[in-house]
C-alpha positions in Angstrom: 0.0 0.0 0.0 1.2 3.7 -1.0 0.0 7.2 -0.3 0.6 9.2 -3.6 -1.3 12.4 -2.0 2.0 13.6 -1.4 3.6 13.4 -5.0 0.1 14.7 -6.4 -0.1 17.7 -3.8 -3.6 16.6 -2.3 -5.1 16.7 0.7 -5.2 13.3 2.0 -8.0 14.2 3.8 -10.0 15.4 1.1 -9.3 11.9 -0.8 -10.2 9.8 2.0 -13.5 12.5 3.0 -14.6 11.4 -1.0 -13.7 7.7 -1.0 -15.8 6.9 1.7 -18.6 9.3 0.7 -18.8 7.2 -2.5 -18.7 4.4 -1.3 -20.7 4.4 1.6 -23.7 5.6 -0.6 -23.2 3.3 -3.1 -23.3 0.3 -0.4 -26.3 2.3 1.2 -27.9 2.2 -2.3 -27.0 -1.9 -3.1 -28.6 -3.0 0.1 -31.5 -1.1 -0.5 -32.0 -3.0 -3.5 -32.2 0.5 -5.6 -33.0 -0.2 -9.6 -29.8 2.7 -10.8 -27.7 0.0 -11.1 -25.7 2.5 -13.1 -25.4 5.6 -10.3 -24.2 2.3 -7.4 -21.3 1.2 -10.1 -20.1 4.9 -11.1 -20.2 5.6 -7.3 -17.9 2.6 -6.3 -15.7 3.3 -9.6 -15.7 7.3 -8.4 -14.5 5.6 -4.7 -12.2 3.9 -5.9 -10.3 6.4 -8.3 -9.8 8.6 -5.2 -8.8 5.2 -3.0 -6.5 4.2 -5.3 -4.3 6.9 -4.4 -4.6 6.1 -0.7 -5.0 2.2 0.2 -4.8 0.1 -3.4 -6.1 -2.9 -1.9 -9.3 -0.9 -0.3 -9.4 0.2 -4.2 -9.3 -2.7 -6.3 -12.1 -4.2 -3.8 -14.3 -1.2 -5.2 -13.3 -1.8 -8.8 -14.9 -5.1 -8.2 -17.9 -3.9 -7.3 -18.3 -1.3 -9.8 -17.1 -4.3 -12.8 -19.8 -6.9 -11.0 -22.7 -3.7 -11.5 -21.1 -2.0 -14.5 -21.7 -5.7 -16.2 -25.1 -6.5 -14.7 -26.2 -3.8 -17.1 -24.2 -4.4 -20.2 -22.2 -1.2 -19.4 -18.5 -1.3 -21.7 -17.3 1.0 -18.8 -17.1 -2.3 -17.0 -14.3 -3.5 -19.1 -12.0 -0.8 -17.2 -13.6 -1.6 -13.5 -12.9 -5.2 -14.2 -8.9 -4.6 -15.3 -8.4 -2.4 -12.7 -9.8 -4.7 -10.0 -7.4 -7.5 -11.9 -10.2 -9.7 -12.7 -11.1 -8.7 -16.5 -14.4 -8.8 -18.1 -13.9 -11.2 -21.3 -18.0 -12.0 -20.3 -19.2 -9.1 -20.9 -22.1 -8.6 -23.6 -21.9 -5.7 -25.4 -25.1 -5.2 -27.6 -24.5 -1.3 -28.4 -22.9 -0.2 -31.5 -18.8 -0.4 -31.3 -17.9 3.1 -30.8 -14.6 4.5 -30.6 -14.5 4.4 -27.1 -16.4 0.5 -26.8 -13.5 -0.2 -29.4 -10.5 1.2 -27.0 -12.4 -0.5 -23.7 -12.0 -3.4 -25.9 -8.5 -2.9 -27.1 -7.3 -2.8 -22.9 -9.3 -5.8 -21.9 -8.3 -7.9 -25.0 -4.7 -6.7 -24.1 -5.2 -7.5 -20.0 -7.0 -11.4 -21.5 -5.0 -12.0 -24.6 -7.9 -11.7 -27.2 -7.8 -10.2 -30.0 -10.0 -7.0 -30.8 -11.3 -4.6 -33.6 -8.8 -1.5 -33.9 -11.0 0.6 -36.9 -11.4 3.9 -34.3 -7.7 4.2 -35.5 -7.5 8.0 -35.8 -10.7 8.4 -33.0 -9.9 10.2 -29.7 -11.3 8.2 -27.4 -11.9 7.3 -23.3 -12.5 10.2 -20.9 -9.1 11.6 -21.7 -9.7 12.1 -26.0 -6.5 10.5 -26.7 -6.5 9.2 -30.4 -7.1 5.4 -30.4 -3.8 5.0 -32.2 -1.2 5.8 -29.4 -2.7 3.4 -26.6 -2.7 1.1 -30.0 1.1 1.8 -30.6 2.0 1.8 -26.9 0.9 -2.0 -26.6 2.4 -2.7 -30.3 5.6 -1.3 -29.3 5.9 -2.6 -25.7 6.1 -6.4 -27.8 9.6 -8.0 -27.7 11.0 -4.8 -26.1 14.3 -4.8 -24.2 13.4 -4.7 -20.6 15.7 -1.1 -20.2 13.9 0.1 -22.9 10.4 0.3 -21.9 10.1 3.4 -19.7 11.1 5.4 -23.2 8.2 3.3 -25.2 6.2 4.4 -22.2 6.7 7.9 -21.8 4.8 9.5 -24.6 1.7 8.2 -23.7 2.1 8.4 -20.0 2.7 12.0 -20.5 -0.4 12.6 -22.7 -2.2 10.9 -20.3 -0.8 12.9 -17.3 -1.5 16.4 -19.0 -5.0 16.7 -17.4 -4.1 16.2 -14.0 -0.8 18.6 -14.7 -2.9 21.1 -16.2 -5.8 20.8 -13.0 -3.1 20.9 -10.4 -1.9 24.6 -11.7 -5.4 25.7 -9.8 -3.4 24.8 -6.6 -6.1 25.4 -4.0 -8.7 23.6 -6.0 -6.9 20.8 -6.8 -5.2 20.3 -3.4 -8.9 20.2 -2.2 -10.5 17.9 -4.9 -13.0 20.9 -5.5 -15.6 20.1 -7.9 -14.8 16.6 -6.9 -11.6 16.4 -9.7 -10.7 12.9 -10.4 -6.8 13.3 -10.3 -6.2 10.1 -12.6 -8.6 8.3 -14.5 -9.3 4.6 -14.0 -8.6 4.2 -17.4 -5.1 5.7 -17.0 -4.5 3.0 -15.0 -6.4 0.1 -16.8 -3.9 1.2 -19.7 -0.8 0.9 -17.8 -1.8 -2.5 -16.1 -2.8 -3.2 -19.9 0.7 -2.6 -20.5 2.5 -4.3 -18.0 0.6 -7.5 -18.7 2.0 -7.2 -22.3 5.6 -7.0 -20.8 4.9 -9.9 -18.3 4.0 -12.1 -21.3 7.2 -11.5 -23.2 8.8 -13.4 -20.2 9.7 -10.0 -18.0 8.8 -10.7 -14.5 7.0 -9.4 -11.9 9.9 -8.2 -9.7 11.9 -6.3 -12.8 9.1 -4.4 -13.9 8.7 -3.0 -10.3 11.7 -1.8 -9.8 12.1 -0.2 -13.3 8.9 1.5 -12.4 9.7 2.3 -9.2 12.8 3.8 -10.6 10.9 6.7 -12.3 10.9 10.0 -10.8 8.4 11.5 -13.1 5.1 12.1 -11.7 3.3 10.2 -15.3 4.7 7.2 -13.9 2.5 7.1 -11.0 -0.6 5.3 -12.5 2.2 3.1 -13.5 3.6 2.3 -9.7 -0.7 2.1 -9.0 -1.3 -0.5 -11.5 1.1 -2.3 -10.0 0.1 -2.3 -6.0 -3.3 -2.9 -7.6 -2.6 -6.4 -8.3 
């Protein structure tokens, strides 16, 4: 377990505060049997993208929930919930049209499950983020029979265009140090792509204890959904 509140300039109290308000009205919610399935998973995937930062293992417990009531209703958002709790969602029935952003859910949980998936949103910004479909494509592509030294520099450029929101939020000091507005400092999808990532590099024979301590190794602050993905395990 890792406290990151301190790399990210939050208030750890302010994390924690949200986490359990999430999460506690979410539970209140599922044991009253309430038909918005959808607002009980988005509130344990909102509790767990501020936990995450706080206690992974109290996280990845509330990605599980969010993936078990994400997939009760066919929901493609799901397919992150269910990568970041470790578990996957290869199950799931999607029955909607494959938009860019079904296509890139699909892309990180065929990449965490080894399947292969449909890659036409090529030039489509996608996710919460609006980062063109091609660079998560090219970051996985490229992380294939890489020298272990190597990987951080296939890494970077997407880390970094992932980390350009939070960068950009945390200029707004008070705000951000606050969480006002409730500000998700790092998208669950940030980190389903870098555990996405790291399962590529496991299965080109890289263990478990190298990767961590090349990712540990990084001082740069886009590396941290990296060292999350990993604790989330």
């Amino acid at each position: 377990m890792s406290d990151f509140s301190l790399l990210l300039s939050l208030d750890s109290d302010a994390l924690q505060t949200l986490a359990h308000a999430y999460s506690s009205y979410a539970a209140y919610l599922d044991t009253g049997n309430a038909e918005d399935i959808h607002t009980i998973a988005c509130c344990y995937m909102k509790a767990a993208a501020y936990e995450m930062l706080l206690d992974q293992s109290n996280a990845r417990s509330l990605f599980a929930l969010a993936a078990t009531r994400f997939t009760q209703i066919s929901d493609p958002y799901g397919l992150i919930a269910g990568i970041c709790s470790y578990q996957g969602c290869p199950d799931l029935s999607i029955t909607t049209e494959a938009t860019p952003d079904i296509q890139f859910y699909q892309l990180l949980n065929g990449t965490f499950t080894g399947a292969t998936v449909d890659t036409s949103a090529w030039q489509e910004p996608v996710g919460r983020l609006q980062i063109p479909f091609r660079l998560y494509a090219d970051a996985i592509t490229d992380t294939i029979d890489q020298e272990v030294t190597q990987l951080p520099k296939v890494w970077k450029s997407l880390l970094t265009r992932m980390y350009t929101r939070p960068r950009l939020l945390s200029k707004d000091t008070a705000r951000w140090r606050k969480l006002e507005g409730t500000i998700t400092p790092i998208e669950p999808e940030t980190v389903a792509t870098c555990i996405a990532l790291l399962r590529v590099a496991e299965r080109q024979g890289i263990s478990l204890d190298i990767l961590t301590s090349l990712v540990q190794a990084q001082q740069d602050n886009a590396y941290i959904p990296m060292k999350i993905g990993l604790l989330l395990r």
